[in-house]
N, CA and C atoms as an extended XYZ file, in Angstrom:
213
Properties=species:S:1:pos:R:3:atomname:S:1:resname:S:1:resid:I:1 pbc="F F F"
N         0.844       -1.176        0.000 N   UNK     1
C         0.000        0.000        0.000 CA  UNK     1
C         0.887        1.237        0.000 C   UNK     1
N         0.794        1.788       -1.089 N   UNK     2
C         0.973        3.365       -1.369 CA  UNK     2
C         0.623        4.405       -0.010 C   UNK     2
N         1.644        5.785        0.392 N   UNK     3
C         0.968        7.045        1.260 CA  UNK     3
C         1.661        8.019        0.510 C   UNK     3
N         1.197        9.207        0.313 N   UNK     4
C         1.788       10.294        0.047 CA  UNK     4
C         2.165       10.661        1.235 C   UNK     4
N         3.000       11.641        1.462 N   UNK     5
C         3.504       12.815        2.008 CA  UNK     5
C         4.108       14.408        1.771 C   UNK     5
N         3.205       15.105        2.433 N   UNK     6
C         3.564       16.433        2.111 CA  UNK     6
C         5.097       16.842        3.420 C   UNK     6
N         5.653       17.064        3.148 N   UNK     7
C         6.972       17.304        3.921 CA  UNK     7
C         7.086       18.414        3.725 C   UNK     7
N         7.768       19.230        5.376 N   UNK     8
C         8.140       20.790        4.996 CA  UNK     8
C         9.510       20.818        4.535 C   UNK     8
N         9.861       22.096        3.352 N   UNK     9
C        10.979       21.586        2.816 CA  UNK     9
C        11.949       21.445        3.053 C   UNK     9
N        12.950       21.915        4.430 N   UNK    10
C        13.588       21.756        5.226 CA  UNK    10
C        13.874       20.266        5.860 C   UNK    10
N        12.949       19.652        6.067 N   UNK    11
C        12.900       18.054        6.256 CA  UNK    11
C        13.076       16.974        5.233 C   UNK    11
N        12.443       17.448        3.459 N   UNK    12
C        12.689       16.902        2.640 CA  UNK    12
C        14.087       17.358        2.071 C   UNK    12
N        14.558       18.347        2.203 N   UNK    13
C        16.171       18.984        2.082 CA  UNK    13
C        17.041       17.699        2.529 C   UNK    13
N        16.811       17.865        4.270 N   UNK    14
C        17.325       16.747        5.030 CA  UNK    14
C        17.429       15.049        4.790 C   UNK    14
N        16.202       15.072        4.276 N   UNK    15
C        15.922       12.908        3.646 CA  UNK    15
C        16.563       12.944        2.596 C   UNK    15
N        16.250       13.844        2.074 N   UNK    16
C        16.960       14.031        0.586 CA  UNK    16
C        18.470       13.727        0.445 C   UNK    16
N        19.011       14.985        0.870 N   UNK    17
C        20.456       14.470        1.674 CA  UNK    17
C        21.194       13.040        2.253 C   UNK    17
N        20.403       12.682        2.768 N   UNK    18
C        20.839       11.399        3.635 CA  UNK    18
C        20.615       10.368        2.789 C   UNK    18
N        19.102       10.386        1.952 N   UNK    19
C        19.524        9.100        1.105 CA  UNK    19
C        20.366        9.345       -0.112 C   UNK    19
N        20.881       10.744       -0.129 N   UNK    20
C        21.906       10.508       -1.505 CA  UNK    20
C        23.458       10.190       -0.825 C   UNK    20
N        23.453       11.065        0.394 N   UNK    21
C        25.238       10.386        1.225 CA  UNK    21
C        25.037        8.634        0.950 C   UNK    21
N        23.720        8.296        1.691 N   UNK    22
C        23.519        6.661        2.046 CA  UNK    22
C        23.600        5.976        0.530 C   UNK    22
N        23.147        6.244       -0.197 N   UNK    23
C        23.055        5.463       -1.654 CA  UNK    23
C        21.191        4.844       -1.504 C   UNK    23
N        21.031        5.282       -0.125 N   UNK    24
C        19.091        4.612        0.124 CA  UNK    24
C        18.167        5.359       -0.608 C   UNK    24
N        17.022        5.318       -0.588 N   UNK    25
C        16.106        5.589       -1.188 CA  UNK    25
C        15.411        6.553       -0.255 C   UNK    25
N        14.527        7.719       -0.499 N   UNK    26
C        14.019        8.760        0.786 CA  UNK    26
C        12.902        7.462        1.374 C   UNK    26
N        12.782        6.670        0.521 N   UNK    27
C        11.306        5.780        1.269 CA  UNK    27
C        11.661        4.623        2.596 C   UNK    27
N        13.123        4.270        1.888 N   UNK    28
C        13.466        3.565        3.032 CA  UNK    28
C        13.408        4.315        4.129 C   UNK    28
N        13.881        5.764        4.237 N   UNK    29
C        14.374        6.281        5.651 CA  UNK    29
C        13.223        6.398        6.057 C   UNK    29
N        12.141        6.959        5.432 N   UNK    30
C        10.440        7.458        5.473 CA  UNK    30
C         9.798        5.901        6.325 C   UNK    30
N         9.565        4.722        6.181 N   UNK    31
C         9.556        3.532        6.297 CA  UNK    31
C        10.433        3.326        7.693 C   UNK    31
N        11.784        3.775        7.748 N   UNK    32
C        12.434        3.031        8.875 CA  UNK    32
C        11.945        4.124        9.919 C   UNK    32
N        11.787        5.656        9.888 N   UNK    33
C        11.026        6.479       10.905 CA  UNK    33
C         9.813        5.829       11.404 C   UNK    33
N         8.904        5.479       10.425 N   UNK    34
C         7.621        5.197       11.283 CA  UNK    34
C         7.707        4.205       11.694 C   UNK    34
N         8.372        3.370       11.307 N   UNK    35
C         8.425        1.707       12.146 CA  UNK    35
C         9.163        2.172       13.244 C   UNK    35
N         9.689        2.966       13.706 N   UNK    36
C        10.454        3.171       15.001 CA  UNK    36
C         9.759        4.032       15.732 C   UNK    36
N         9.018        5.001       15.250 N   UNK    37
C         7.824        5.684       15.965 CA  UNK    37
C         6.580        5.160       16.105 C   UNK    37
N         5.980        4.119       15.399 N   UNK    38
C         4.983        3.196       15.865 CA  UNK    38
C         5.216        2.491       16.509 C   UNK    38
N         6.739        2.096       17.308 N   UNK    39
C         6.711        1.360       17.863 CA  UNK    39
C         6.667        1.721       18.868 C   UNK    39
N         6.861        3.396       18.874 N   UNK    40
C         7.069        3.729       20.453 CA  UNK    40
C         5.664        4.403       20.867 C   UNK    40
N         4.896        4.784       19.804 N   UNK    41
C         3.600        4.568       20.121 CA  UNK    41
C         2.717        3.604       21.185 C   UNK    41
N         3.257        2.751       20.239 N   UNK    42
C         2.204        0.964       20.500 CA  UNK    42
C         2.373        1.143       22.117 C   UNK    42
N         3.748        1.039       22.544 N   UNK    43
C         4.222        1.037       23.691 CA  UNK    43
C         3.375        2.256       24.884 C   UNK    43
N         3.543        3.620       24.234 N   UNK    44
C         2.891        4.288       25.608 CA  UNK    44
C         1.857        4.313       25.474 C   UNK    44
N         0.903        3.937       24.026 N   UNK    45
C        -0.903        3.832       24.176 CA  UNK    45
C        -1.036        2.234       25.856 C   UNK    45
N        -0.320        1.569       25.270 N   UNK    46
C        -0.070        0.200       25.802 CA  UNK    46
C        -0.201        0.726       27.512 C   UNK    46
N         1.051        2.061       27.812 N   UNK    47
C         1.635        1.960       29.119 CA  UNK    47
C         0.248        3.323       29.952 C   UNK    47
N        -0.411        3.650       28.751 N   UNK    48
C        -1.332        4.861       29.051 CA  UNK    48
C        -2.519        3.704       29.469 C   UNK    48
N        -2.795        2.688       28.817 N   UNK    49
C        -3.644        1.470       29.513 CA  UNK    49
C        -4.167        1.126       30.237 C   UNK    49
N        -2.531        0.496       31.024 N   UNK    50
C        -2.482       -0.072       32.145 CA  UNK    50
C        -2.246        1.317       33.298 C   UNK    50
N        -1.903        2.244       33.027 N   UNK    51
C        -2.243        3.159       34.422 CA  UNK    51
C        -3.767        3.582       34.149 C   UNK    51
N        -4.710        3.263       33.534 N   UNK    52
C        -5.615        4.031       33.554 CA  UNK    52
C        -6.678        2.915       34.248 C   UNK    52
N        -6.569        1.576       34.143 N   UNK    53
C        -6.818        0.116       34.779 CA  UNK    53
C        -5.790       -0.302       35.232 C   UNK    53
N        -4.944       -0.067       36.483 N   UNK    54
C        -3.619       -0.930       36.785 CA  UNK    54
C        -3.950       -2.082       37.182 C   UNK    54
N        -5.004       -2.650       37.858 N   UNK    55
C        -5.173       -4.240       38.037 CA  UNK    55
C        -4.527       -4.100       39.470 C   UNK    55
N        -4.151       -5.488       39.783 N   UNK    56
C        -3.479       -6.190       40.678 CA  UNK    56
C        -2.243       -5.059       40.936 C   UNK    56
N        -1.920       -4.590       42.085 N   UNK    57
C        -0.633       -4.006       42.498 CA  UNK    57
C         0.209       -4.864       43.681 C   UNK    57
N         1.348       -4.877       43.200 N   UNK    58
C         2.127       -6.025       44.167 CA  UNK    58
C         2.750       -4.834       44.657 C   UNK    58
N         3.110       -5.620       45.732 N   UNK    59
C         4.876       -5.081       47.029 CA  UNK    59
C         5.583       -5.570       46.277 C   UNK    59
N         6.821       -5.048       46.457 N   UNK    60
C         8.442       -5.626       46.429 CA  UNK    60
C         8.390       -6.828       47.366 C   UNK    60
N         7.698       -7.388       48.291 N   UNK    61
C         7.880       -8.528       49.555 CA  UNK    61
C         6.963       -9.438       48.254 C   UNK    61
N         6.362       -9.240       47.861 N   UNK    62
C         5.168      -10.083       47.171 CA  UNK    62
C         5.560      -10.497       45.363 C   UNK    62
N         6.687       -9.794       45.436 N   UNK    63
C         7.422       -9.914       43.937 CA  UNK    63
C         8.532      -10.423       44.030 C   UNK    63
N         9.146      -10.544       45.062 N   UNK    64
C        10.281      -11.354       45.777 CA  UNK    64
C        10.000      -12.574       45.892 C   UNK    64
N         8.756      -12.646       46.642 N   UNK    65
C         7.947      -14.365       46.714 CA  UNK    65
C         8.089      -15.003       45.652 C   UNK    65
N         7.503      -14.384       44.618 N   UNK    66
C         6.740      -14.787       43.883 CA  UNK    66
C         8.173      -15.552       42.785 C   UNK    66
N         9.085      -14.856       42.670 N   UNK    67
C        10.344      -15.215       42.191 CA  UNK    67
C        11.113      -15.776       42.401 C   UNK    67
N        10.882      -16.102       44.022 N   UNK    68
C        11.579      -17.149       44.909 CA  UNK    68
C        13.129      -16.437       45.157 C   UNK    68
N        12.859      -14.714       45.157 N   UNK    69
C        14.402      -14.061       45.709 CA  UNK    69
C        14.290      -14.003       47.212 C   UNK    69
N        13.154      -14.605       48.255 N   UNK    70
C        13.424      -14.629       49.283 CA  UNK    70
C        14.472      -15.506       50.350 C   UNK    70
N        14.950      -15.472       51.437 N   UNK    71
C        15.617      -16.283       52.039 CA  UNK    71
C        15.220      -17.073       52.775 C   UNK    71
């Protein structure tokens, strides 16, 4: 699947640049940004979640147990 992008030109200056030093393509870099920013997405929708329902809250005494780091 095909996306356009409108880029300000200062940023397309910049991709531009980098994939001609790199020998890459502007789509690869375009492609490797959002896979690294969706990922950090996924993650704080994920971490915005669980504080908004935290569930079960353990102790440090009760996470120790549970791991068998007690003595």
């Amino acid at each position: 699947m095909a996306i356009a992008l409108r880029l300000p030109p200062e940023l397309d200056k910049r991709l531009t640049s980098l994939a001609h030093k790199t020998h890459r393509s502007k789509s690869y870099y375009a492609r490797e940004a959002l896979e690294r920013y969706i990922e950090d997405l996924e993650d704080t929708y994920l971490a915005l979640k669980v504080l908004e329902n935290p569930g079960k809250i353990y102790t440090s005494e009760e996470v120790r147990k549970m791991c068998g780091l007690d003595d």
